[in-house]
C-alpha positions as CSV (number, residue, x, y, z in Angstrom):
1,X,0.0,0.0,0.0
2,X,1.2,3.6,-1.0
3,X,2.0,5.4,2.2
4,X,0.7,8.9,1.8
5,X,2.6,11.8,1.5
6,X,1.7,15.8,2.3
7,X,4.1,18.1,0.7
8,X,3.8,21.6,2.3
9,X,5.7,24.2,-0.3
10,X,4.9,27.6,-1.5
11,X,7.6,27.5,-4.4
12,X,5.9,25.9,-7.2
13,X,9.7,24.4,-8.7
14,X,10.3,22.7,-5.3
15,X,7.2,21.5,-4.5
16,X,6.3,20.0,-8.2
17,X,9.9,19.0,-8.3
18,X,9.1,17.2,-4.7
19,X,5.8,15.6,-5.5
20,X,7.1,14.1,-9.2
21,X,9.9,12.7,-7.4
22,X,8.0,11.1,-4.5
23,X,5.8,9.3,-6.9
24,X,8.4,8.3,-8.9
25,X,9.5,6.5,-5.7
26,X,6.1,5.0,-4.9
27,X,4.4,7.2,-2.7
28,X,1.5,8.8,-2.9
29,X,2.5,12.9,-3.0
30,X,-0.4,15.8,-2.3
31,X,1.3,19.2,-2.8
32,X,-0.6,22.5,-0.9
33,X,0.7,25.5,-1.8
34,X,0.1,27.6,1.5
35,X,-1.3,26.5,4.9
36,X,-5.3,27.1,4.4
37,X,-4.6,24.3,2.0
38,X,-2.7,22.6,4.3
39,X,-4.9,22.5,7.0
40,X,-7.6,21.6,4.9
41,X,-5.5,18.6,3.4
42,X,-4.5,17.6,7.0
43,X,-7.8,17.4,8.5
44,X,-9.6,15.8,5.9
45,X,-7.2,12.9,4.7
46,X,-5.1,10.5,7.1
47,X,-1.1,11.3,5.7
48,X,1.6,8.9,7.0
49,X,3.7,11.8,7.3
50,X,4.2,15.7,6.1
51,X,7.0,17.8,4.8
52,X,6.5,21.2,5.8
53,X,8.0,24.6,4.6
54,X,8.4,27.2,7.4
55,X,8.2,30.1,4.8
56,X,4.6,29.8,4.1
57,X,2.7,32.8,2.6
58,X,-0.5,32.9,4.6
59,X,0.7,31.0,7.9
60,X,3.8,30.8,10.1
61,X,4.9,26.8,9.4
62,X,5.3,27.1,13.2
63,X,1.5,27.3,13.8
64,X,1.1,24.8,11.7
65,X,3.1,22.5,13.1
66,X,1.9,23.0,16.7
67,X,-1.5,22.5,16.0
68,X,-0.6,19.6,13.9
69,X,1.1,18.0,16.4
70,X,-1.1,18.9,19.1
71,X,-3.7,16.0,18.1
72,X,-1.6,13.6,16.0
73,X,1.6,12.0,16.0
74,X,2.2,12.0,12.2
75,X,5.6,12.6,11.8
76,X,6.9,15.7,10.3
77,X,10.1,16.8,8.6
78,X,10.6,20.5,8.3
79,X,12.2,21.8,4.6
80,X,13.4,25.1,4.8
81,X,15.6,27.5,3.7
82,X,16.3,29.3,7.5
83,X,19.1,27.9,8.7
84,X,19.8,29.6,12.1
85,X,19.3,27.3,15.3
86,X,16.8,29.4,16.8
87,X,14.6,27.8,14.3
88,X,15.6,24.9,14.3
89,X,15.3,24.3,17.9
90,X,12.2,25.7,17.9
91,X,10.8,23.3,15.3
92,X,12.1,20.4,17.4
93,X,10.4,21.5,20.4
94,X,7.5,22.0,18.6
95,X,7.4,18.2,17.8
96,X,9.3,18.4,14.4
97,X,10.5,14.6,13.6
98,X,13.6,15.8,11.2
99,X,15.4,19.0,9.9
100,X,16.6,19.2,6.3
101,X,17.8,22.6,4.7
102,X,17.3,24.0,1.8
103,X,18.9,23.4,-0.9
104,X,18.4,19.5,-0.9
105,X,18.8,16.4,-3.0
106,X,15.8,14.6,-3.6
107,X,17.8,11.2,-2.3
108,X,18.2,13.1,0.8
109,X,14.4,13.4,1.6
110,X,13.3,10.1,0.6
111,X,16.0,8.4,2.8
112,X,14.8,10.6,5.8
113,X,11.0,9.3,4.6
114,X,11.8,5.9,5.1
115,X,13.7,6.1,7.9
116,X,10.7,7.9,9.8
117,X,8.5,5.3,8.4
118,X,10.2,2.7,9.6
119,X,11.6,1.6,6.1
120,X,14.8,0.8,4.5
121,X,15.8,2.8,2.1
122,X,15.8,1.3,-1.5
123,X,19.5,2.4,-1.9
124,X,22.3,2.1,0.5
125,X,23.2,5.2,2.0
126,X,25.4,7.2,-0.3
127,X,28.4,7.6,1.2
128,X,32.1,9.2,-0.8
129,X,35.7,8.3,-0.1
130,X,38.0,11.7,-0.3
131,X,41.3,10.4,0.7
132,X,40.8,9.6,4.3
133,X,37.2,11.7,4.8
134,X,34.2,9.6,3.9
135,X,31.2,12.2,2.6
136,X,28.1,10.8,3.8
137,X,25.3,12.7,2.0
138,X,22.3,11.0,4.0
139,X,23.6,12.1,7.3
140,X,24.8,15.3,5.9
141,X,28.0,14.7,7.7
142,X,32.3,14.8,6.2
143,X,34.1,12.1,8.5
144,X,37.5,11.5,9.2
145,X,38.1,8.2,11.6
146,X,35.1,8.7,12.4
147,X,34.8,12.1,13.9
148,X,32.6,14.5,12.2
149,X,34.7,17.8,10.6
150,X,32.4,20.3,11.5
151,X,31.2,21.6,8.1
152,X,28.4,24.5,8.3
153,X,25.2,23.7,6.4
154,X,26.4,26.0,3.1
155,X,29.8,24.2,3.1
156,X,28.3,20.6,3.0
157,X,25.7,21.8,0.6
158,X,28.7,22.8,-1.6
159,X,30.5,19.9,-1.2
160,X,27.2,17.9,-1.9
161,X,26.9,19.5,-5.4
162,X,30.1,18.2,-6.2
163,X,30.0,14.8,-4.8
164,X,27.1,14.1,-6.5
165,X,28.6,15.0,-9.9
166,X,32.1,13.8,-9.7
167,X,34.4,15.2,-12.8
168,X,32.0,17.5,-13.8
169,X,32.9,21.3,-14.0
170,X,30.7,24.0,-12.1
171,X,30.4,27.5,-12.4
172,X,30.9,29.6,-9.1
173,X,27.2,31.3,-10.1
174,X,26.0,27.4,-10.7
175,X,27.2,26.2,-7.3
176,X,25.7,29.3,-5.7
177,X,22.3,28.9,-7.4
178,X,22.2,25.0,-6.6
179,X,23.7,25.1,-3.0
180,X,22.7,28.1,-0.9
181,X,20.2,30.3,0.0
182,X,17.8,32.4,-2.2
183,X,18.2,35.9,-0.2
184,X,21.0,34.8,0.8
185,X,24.6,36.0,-1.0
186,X,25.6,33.7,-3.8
187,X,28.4,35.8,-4.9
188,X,31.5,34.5,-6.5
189,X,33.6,35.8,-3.9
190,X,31.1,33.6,-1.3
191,X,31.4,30.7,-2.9
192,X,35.5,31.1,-3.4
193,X,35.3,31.4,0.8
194,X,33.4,27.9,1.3
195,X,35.4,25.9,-1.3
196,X,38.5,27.3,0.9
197,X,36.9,26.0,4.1
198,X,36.0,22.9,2.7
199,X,39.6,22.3,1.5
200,X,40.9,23.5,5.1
201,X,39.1,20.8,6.8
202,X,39.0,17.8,4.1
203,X,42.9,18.2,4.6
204,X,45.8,18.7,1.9
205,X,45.1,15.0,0.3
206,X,41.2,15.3,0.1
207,X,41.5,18.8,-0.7
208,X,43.4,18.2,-3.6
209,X,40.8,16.0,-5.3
210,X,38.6,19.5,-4.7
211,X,39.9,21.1,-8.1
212,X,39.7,24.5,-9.2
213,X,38.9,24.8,-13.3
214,X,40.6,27.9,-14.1
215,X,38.2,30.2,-16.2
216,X,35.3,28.2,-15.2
217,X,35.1,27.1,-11.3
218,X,35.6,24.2,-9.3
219,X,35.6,20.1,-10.2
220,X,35.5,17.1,-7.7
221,X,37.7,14.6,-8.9
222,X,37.4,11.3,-6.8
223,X,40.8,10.3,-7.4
224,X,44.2,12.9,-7.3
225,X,46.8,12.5,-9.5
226,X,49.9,13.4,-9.8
């Protein structure tokens, strides 16, 4: 049976983009637009769980997802482009079941779905060797022996762009658009910062797969040479 899905998104791209992709997965995706929509979606159909934007044009997502969770125990996973921990504490205490910000990979959300759900993903977890750093996209997290290196939210979302393309050349403008914020700066000079970060904390052998393409941007290769 199709488990039921209730995607909460204002942006017409994402939330299209989000439905389309859930069905191709085997769910069964609603999409409301704003939260009058939402609430009427919510109280008139049984969902198995709910992705929910915080940015919504008519309702604070917060509201929402207090009253939501104030009489059901559907679990939620908040999408969002705010990535300061005042929120995202906030949605937690508010009974939020997971955190994932914006931008995202499809992959990522439907891994978090089944593992709310009580599934197994139908892939393994996808998970990248740099040297001796292990990029696990599902967790979000850049290991090294094990311990996590501490990349902000912008600087994995970077890295994830890359990772997920390996020997493919990106501009500095398509890495901004793809991997941070709208409102938010996605100036060359911004992305040039993160990509030095990145290569900081991967270390000099998994930086160097991180490759700048002079005149263009930046490549991941998964092997260095040379």
């Amino acid at each position: 049976m199709e488990r039921r899905i209730l995607v909460v998104e204002d942006d017409p791209s994402i939330g299209s983009q989000l439905v389309s992709g859930l069905i191709r997965e085997g769910f069964d995706a609603t999409l409301a637009a704003d939260g009058a929509t939402a609430r009427t979606a919510f109280s008139q159909s049984d969902y198995d769980l709910v992705l929910l934007d915080l940015g919504l044009p008519d309702h604070d997502g917060f509201s929402l997802l207090d009253a939501w969770r104030s009489r059901s125990s559907v679990p939620v996973i908040v999408l969002t482009a705010r990535t300061e921990l005042s929120a995202r504490l906030r949605s937690f205490e508010l009974g939020a079941t997971d955190w994932l910000p914006k931008p995202f990979f499809l992959e990522e959300v439907v891994a978090r779905i089944h593992t709310r759900l009580g599934h197994r993903p139908k892939h393994a977890a996808v998970r990248i060797a740099l040297h001796d750093c292990e990029v696990d996209l599902d967790a979000r997290m850049v290991r090294r022996g094990g311990d996590d290196l501490g990349l902000t939210a912008h600087e994995f979302n970077v890295l994830a762009v890359l990772v997920a393309h390996p020997g493919r050349a990106f501009t500095r403008s398509q890495l901004a658009e793809r991997a941070l914020p709208d409102g938010g700066e996605r100036l060359d000079r911004t992305v040039d910062s993160h990509i030095s970060r990145i290569r900081r904390k991967l270390g000099a052998e998994g930086a160097a797969q991180l490759r700048t393409v002079f005149g263009v941007g930046y490549r991941l290769d998964l092997e260095a040479s040379g």
